[in-house]
VMD Tcl script that builds the backbone (N, CA, C; Angstrom):
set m [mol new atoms 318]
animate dup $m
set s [atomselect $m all]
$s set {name element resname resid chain x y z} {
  {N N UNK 1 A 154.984 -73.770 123.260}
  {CA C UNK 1 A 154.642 -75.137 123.611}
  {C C UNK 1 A 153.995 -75.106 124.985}
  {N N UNK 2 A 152.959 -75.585 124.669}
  {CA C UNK 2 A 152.231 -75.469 126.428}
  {C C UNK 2 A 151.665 -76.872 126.710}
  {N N UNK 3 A 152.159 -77.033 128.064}
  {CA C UNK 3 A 151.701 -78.669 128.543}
  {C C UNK 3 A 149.985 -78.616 129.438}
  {N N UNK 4 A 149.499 -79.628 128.497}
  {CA C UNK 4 A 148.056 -79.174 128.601}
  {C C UNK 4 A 147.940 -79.411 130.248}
  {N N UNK 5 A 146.967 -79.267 130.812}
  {CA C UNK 5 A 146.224 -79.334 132.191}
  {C C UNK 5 A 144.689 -79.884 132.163}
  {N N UNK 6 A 144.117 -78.567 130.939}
  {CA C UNK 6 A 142.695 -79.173 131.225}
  {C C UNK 6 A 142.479 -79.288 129.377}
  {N N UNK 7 A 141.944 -80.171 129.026}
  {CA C UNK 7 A 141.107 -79.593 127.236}
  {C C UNK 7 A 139.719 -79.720 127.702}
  {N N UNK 8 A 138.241 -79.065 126.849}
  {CA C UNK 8 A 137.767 -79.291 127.022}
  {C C UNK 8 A 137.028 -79.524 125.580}
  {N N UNK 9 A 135.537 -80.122 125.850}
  {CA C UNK 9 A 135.104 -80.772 124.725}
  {C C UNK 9 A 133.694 -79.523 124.589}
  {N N UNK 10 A 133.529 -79.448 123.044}
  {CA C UNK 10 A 132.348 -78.559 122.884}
  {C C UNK 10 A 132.088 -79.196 121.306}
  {N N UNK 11 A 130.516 -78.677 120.860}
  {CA C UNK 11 A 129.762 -79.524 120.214}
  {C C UNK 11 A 130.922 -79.468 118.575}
  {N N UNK 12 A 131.050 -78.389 118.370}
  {CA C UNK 12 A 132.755 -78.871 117.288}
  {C C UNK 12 A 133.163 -80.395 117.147}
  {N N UNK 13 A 133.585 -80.546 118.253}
  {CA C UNK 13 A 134.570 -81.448 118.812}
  {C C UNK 13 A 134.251 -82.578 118.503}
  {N N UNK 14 A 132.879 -82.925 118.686}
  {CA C UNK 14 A 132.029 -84.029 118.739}
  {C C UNK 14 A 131.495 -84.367 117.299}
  {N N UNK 15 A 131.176 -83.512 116.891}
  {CA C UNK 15 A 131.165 -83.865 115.494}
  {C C UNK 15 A 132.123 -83.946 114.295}
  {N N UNK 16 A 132.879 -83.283 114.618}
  {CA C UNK 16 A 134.239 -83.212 114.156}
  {C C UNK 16 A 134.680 -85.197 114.292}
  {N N UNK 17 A 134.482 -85.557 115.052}
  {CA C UNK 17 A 135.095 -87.311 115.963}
  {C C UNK 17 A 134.000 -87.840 115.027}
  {N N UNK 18 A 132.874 -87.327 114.863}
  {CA C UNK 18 A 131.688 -88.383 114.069}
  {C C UNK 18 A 132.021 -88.723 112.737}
  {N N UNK 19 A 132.390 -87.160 112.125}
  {CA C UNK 19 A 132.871 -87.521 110.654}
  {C C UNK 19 A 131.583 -86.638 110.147}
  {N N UNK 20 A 131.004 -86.098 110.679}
  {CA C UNK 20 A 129.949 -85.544 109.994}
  {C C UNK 20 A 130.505 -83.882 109.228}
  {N N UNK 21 A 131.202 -83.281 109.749}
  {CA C UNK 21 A 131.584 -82.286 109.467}
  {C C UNK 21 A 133.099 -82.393 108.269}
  {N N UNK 22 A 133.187 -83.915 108.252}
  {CA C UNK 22 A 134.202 -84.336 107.249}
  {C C UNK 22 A 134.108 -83.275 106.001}
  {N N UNK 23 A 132.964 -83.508 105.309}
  {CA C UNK 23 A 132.824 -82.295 104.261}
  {C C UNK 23 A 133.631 -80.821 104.181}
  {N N UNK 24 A 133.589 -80.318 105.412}
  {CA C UNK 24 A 134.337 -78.996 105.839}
  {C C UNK 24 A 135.442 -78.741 106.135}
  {N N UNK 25 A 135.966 -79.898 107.222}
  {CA C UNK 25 A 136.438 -79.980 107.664}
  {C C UNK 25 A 137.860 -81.411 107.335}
  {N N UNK 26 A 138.021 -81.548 106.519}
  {CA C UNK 26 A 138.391 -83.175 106.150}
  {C C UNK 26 A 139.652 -83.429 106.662}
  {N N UNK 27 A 139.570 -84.200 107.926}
  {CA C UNK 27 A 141.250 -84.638 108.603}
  {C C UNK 27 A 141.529 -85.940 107.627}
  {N N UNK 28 A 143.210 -86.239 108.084}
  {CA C UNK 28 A 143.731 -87.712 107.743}
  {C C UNK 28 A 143.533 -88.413 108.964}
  {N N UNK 29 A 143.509 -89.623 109.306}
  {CA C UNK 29 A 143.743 -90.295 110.612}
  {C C UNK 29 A 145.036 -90.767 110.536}
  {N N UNK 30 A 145.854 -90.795 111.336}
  {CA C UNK 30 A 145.274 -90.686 112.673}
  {C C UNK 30 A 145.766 -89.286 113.001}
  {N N UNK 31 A 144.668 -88.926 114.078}
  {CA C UNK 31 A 144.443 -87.422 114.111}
  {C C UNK 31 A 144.162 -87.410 115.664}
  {N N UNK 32 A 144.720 -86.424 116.136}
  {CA C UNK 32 A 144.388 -85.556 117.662}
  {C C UNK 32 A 143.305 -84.974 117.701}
  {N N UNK 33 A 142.179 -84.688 118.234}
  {CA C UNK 33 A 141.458 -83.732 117.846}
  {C C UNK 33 A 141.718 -82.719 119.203}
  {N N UNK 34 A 140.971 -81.869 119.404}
  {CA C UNK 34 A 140.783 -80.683 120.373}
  {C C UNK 34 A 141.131 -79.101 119.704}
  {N N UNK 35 A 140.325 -78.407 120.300}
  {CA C UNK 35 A 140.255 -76.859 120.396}
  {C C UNK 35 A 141.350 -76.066 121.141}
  {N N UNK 36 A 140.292 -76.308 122.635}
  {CA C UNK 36 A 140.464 -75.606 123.670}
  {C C UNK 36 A 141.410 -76.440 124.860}
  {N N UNK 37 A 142.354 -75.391 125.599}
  {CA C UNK 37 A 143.200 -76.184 126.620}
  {C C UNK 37 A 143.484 -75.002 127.458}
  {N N UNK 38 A 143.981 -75.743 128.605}
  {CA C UNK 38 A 144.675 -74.606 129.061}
  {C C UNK 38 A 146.085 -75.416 129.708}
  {N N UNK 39 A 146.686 -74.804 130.198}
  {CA C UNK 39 A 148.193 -75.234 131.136}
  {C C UNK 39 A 149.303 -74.419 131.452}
  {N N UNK 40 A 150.381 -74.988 131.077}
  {CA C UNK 40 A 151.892 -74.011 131.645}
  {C C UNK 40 A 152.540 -73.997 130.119}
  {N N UNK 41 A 153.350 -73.036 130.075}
  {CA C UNK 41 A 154.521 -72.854 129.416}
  {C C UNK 41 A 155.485 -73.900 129.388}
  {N N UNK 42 A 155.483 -74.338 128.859}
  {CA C UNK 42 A 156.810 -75.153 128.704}
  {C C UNK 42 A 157.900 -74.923 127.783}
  {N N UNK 43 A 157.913 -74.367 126.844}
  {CA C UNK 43 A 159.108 -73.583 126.039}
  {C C UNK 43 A 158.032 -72.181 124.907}
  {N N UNK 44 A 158.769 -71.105 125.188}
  {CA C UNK 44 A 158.055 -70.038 124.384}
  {C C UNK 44 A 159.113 -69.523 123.328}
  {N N UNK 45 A 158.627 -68.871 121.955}
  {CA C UNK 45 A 159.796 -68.073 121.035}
  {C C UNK 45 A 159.957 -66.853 121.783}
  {N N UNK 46 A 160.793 -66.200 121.625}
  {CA C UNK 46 A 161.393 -65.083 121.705}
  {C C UNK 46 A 160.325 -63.990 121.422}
  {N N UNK 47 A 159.768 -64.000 120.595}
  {CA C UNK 47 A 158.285 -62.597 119.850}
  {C C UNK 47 A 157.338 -63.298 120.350}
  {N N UNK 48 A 156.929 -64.199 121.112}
  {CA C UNK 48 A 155.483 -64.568 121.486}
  {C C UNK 48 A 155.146 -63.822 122.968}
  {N N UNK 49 A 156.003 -63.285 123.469}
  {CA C UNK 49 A 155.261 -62.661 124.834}
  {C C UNK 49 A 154.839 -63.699 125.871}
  {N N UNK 50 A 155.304 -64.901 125.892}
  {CA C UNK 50 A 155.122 -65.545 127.191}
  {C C UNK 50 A 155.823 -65.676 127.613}
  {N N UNK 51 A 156.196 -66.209 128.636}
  {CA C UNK 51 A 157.618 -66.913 129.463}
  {C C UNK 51 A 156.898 -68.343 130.125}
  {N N UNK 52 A 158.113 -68.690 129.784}
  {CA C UNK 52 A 157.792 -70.301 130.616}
  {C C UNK 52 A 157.682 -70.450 131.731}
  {N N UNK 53 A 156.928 -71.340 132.168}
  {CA C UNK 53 A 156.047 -71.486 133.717}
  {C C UNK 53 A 154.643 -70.575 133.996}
  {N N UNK 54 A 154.290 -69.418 132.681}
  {CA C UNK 54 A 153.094 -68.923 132.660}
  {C C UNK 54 A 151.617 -69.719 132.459}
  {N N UNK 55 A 150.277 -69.215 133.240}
  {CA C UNK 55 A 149.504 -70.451 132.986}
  {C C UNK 55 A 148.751 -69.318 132.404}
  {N N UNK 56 A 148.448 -70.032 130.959}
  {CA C UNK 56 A 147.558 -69.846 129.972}
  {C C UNK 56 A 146.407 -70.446 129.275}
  {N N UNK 57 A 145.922 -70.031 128.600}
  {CA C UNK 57 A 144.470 -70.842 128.199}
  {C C UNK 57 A 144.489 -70.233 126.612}
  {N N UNK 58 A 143.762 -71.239 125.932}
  {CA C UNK 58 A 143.952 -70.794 124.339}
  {C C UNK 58 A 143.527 -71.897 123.792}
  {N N UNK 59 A 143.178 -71.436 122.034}
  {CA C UNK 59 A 142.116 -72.504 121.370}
  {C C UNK 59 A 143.572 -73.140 120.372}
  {N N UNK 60 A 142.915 -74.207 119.374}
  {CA C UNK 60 A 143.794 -74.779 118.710}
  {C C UNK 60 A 143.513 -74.423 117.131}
  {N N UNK 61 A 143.925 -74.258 116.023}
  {CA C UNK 61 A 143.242 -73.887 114.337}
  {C C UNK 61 A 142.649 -75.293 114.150}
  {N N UNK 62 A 142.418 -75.395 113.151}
  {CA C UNK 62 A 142.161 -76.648 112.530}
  {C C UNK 62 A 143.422 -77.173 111.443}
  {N N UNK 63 A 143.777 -75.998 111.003}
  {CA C UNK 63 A 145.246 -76.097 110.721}
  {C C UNK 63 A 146.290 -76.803 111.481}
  {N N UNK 64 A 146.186 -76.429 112.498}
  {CA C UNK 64 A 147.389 -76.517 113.672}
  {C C UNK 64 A 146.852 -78.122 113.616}
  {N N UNK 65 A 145.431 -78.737 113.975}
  {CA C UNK 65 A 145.468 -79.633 114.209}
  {C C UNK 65 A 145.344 -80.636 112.655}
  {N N UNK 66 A 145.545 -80.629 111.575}
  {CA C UNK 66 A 146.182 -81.098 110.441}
  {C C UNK 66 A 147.148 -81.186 110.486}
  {N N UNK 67 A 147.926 -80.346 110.848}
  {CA C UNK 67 A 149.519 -80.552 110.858}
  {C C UNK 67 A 150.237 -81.111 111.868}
  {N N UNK 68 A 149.602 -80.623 113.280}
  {CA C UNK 68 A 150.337 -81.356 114.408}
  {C C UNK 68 A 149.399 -82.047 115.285}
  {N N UNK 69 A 148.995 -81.265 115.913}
  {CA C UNK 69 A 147.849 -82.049 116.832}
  {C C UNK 69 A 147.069 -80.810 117.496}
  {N N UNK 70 A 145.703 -81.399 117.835}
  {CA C UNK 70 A 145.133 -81.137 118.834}
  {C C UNK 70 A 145.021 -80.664 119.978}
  {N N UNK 71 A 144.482 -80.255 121.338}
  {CA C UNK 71 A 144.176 -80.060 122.678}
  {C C UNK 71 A 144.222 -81.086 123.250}
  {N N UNK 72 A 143.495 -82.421 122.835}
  {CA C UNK 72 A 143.401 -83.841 123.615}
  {C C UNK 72 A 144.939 -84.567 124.193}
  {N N UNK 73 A 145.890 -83.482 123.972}
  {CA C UNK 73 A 147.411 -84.156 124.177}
  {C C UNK 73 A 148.200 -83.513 125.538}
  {N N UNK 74 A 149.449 -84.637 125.629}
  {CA C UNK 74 A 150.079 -84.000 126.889}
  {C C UNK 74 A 150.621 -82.136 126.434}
  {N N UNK 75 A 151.256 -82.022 124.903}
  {CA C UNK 75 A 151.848 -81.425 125.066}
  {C C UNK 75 A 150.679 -80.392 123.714}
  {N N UNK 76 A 150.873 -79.438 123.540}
  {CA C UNK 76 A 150.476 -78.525 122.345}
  {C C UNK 76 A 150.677 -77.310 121.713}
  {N N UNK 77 A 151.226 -76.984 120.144}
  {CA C UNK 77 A 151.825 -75.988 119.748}
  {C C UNK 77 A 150.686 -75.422 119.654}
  {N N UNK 78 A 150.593 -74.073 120.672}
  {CA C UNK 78 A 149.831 -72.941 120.159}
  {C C UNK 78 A 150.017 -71.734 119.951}
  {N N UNK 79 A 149.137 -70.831 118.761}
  {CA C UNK 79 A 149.938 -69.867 118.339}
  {C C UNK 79 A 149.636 -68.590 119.439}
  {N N UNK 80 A 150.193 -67.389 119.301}
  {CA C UNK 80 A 150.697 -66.764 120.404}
  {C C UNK 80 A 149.025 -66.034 119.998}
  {N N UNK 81 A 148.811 -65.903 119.233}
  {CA C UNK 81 A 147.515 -65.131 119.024}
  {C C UNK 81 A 146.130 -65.180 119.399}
  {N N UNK 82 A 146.309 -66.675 119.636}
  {CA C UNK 82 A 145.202 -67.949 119.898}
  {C C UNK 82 A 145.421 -67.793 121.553}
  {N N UNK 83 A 146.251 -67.482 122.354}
  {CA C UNK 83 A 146.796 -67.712 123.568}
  {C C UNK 83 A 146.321 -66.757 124.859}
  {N N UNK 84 A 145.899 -67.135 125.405}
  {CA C UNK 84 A 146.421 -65.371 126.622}
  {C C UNK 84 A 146.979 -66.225 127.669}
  {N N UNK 85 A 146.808 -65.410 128.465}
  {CA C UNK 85 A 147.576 -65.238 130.083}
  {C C UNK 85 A 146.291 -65.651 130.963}
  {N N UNK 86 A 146.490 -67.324 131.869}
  {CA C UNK 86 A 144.525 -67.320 132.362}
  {C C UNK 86 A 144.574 -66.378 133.674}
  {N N UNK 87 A 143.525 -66.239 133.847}
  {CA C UNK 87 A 143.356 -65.298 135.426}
  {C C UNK 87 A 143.330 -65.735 136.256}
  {N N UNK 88 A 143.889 -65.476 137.485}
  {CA C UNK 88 A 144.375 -66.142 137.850}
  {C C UNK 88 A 143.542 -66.943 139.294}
  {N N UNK 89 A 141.597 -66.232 139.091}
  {CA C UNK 89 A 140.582 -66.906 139.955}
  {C C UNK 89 A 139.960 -67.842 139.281}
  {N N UNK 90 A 140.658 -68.170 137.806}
  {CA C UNK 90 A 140.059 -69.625 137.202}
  {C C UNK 90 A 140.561 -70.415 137.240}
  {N N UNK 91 A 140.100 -71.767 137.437}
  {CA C UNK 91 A 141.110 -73.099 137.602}
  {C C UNK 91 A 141.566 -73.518 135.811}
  {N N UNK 92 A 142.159 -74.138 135.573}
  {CA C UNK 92 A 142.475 -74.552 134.530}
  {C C UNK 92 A 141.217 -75.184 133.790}
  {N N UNK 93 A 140.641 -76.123 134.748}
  {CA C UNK 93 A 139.396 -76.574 133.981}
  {C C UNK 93 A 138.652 -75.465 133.481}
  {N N UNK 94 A 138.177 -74.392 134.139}
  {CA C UNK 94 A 137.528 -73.181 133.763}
  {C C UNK 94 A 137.833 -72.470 132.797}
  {N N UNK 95 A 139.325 -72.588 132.935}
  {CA C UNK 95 A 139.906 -71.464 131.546}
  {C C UNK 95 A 139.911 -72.574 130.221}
  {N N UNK 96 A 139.958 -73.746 130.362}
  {CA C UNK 96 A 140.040 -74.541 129.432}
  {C C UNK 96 A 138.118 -74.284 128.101}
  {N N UNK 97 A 137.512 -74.415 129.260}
  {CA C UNK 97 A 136.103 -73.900 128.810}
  {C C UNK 97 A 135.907 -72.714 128.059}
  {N N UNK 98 A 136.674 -71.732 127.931}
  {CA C UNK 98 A 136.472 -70.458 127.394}
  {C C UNK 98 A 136.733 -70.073 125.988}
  {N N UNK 99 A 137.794 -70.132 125.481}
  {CA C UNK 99 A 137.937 -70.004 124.206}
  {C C UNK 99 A 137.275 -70.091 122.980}
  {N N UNK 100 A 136.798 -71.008 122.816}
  {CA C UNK 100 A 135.607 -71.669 121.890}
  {C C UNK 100 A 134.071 -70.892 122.134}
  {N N UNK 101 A 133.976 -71.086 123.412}
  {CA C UNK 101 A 132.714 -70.150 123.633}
  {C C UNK 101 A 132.597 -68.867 123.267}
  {N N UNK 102 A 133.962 -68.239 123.696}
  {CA C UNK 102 A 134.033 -66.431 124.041}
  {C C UNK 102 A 134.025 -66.525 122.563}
  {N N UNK 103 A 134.701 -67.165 121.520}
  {CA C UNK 103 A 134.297 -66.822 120.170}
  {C C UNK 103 A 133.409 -67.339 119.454}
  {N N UNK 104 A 133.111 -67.690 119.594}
  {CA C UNK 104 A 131.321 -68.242 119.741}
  {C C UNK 104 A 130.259 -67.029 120.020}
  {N N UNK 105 A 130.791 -66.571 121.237}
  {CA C UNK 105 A 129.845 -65.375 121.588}
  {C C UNK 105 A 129.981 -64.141 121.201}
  {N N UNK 106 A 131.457 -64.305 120.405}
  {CA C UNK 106 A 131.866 -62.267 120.113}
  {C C UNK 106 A 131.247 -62.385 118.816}
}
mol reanalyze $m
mol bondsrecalc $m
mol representation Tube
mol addrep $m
């Protein structure tokens, strides 16, 4: 569970909110949307390798956000895989930016 800091918005996101990508993508409303976030630990499992009070950055499934929610929230379940550890010369807004892109770009 990580308490967001920063989400950020990328062209996904935006169309995803239009309804245009409904076809692919088909949410129920009412719906959270977001990807990408970054923040703190606020409670971790036991096999996920974080500890609480760690600041991390990480994307959201589309799954995750069908079932629970989004990035756009105070709080967000993300999976440990989706997650890292941010570095610690990026601000949150910065690390919030990355995820979506870096896989975008790999």
């Amino acid at each position: 569970l990580v308490q967001v800091h920063a989400a950020s918005l990328n062209p996904t996101d935006a169309r995803i909110r239009s309804g245009s990508l409904q076809h692919l993508f088909p949410l129920s409303l009412p719906v959270i949307l977001g990807f990408d976030c970054s923040g703190v630990v606020a409670k971790a499992g036991l096999a996920s390798g974080f500890q609480v009070g760690q600041h991390v950055y990480g994307r959201q499934t589309l799954e995750r956000i069908r079932d629970s929610n989004g990035t756009y929230s105070e709080y967000v379940v993300l999976d440990g895989q989706d997650t890292c550890v941010k570095p610690s010369n990026l601000s949150f807004e910065e690390a919030a930016a990355v995820p979506f892109s870096a896989l975008t770009a790999f």
